[in-house]
N, C-alpha and C positions, 0 to 999 in steps of 0.2 A: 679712848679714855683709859688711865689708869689709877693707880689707886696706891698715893704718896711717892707717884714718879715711877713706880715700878709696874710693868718693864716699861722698859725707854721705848722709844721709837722704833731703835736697831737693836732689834732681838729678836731671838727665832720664835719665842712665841707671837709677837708681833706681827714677824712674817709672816706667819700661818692665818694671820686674820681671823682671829678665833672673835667669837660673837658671843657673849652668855646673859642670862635672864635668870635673877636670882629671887624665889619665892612664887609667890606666898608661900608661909611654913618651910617646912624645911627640904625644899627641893629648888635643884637648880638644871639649867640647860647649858648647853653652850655648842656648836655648831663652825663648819670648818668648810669653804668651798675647794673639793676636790681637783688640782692640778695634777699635770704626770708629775713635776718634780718633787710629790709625795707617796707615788704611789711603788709599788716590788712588780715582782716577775711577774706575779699571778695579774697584773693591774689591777687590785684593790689597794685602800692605802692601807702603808704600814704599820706593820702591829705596833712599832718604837713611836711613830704618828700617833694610833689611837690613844695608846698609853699617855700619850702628852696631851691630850684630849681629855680622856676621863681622869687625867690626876690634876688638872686644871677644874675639872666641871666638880669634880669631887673637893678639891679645897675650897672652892667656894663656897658650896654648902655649909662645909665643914664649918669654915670662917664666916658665917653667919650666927652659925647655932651656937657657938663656942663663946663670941662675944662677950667681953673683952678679955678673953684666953686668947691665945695664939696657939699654930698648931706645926707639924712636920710629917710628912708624908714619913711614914715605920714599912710598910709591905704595901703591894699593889699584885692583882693578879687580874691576867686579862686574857680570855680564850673568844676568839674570832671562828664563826662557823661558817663564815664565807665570805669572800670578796666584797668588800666597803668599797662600791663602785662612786657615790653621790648619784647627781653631781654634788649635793652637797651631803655631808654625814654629822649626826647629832647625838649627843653625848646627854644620857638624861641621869640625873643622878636624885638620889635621895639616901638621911641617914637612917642607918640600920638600929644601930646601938650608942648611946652614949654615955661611955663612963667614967669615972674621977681623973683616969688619965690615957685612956683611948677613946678613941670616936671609930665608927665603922662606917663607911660609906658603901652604896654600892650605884653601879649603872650601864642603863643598855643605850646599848649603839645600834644607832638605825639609820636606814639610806633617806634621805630626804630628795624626793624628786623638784622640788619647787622651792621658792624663796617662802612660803608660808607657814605659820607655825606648825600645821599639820602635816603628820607620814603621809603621804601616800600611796597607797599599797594597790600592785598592781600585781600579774600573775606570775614574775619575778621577783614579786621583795615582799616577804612574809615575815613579819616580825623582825626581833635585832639581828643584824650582823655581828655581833661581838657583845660581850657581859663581862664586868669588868667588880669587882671588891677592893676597896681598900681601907686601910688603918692609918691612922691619923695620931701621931704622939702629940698627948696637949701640954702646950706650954702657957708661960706666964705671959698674959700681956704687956707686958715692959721688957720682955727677954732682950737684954742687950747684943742677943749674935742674929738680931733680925732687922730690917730697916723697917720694917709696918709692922703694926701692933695693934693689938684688938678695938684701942680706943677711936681710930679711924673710923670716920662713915664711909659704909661700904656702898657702893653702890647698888640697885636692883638690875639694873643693864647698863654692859659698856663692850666695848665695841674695842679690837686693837687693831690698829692701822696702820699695817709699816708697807717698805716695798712689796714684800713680797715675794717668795723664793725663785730665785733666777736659776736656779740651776738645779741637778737632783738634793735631796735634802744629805744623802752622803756627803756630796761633793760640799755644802755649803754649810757641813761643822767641820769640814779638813778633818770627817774618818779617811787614814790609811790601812789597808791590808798589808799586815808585816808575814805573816807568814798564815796564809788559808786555811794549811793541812793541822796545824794546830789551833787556830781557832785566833791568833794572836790578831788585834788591832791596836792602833793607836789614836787620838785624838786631840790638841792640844785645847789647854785651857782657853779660858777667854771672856770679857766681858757681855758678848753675845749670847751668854748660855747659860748665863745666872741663874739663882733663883734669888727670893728675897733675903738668903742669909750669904749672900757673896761664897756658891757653891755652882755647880753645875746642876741643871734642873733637873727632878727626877726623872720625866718622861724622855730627857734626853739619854741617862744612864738606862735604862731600859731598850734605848732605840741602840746605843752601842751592843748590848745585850743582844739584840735579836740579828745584827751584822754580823756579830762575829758567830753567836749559833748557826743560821744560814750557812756562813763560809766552812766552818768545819764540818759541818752535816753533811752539806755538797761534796765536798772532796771525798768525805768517809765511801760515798756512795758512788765517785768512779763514773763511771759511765752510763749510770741510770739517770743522771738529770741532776739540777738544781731544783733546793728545797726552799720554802719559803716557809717564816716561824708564823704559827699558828697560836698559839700556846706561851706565855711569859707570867714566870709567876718572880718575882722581884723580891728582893730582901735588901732594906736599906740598912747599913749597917755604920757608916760614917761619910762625913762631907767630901767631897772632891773638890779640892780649893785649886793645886797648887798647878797639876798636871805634870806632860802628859796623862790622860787615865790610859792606862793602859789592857790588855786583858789577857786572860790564859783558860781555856778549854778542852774542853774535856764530851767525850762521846757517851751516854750513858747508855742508850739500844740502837742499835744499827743490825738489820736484820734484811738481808741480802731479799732485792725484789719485793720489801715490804712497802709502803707510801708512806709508812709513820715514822720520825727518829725521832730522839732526844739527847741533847748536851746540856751542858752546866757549864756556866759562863764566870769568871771571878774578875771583877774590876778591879784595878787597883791605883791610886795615886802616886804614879811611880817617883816624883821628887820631892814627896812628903814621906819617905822612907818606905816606898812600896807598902802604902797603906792599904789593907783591904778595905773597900768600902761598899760595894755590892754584890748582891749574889745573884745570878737571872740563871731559875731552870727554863729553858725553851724546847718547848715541842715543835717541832717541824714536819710540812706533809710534803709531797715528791711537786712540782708545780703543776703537772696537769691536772692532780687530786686535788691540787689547793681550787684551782678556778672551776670547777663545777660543785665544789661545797664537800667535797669526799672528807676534809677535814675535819667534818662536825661530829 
């Protein structure tokens, strides 16, 4: 089901087969069955995955309570304290603050052993795997640079039903590695990867975020292993319409035989005049550290 056509069929959110339940009051679900082609080194999914999870689970709320305002995902921050195994993972949100022209969302991510609405918690899964904040810019419900607008019935549950991702989730936004050791990717644009203002989604701009921090952190670290980001704190700063997005990084601690690093990731719209348009600081842990939870 969607909501004024949006997303299509063929879309990565669709692919992901996200599931969400919106209410009573102001809280929402939304839920994602765990395949590898989402999952990183550590085999939990990926941080740039949950981020496109809780900033899905989070506008919905958002776009309940706002009604008939419309809204834009401003910053997202999402710290993972262990591998999001499933099989399936559930994204709970509720809002924090709302005000004249932010909304705060916030929400915990937990493993779901079963198709039913309840966690189940065994001697393995003790509360969220990941906790996630975001802000929300409100706009006018008639804002002309969006296709849906407040005045739509939203639904309480729907369901997105596409194929389904056939191959890793890198390989099927066509992320390239242009150069590792700087942190450099590319991604081209594409109708696939909208959001509803004819941009590239946020939780996708986040998952380039955590690629390319990954890649430079690893290299940074030589011979002591590959990192996995733990850690993305996101700053939306302008749309990515045009593409490539491109990116450029930067190492900020790198400390020889430590498990912790961190980079700073800058996105940019490379044929809309090397627009900046996000910022993602990402924390990353060594990958053995990340799959026993050393990350938290």
């Amino acid at each position: 089901m969607t909501v004024g056509g949006y997303p299509p069929a063929l879309h990565f959110l669709s692919d992901l087969g996200i599931e969400a339940h919106v209410g009573p009051g102001p809280v929402a679900t939304a839920r994602i069955r765990v395949t590898p082609h989402m999952t990183g080194r550590d085999g939990g999914v990926r941080a740039g995955v949950l981020a496109t999870l809780v900033d899905v689970v989070g506008g919905a709320v958002a776009a309940r309570v706002l009604r008939p305002d419309w809204m834009a995902t401003a910053d997202l921050t999402l710290e993972v304290v262990r591998p999001a195994t499933g099989p399936f993972v559930e994204a709970r949100a509720t809002v924090v603050r709302r005000g004249r022209t932010t909304l705060v969302t916030e929400a915990g991510v937990f493993n779901v052993l079963d198709e039913g609405s309840e966690v189940t918690i065994g001697a393995e899964d003790h509360g969220p795997v990941a906790w996630a904040t975001m802000t929300f810019a409100v706009l006018p419900g008639q804002s002309p640079t969006s296709t849906l607008d407040g005045h739509q019935e939203l639904p309480d549950r729907w369901a997105l039903a596409g194929e389904g991702l056939d191959r890793p989730v890198v390989e099927a936004l066509s992320i390239s590695v242009v150069d590792a050791a700087e942190g450099r990717i590319s991604m081209p644009v594409q109708d696939y990867l909208f959001n509803s203002f004819g941009a590239v989604q946020g939780g996708v701009m986040a998952l380039l975020g955590e690629v390319a921090g990954a890649e430079v952190l690893g290299e940074s670290a030589g011979a002591e292993g590959d990192f996995v980001a733990t850690d993305l704190r996101v700053a939306y700063l302008a749309l990515g319409r045009v593409g490539p997005i491109v990116s450029r990084s930067r190492v900020l601690a790198a400390q020889d035989g430590h498990p912790h690093r961190s980079a700073v990731v800058e996105l940019f719209d490379a044929a809309a005049g090397d627009r900046l348009t996000t910022v993602i600081d990402v924390g990353a842990v060594r990958v053995a550290a990340a799959a026993t939870g050393a990350g938290s």
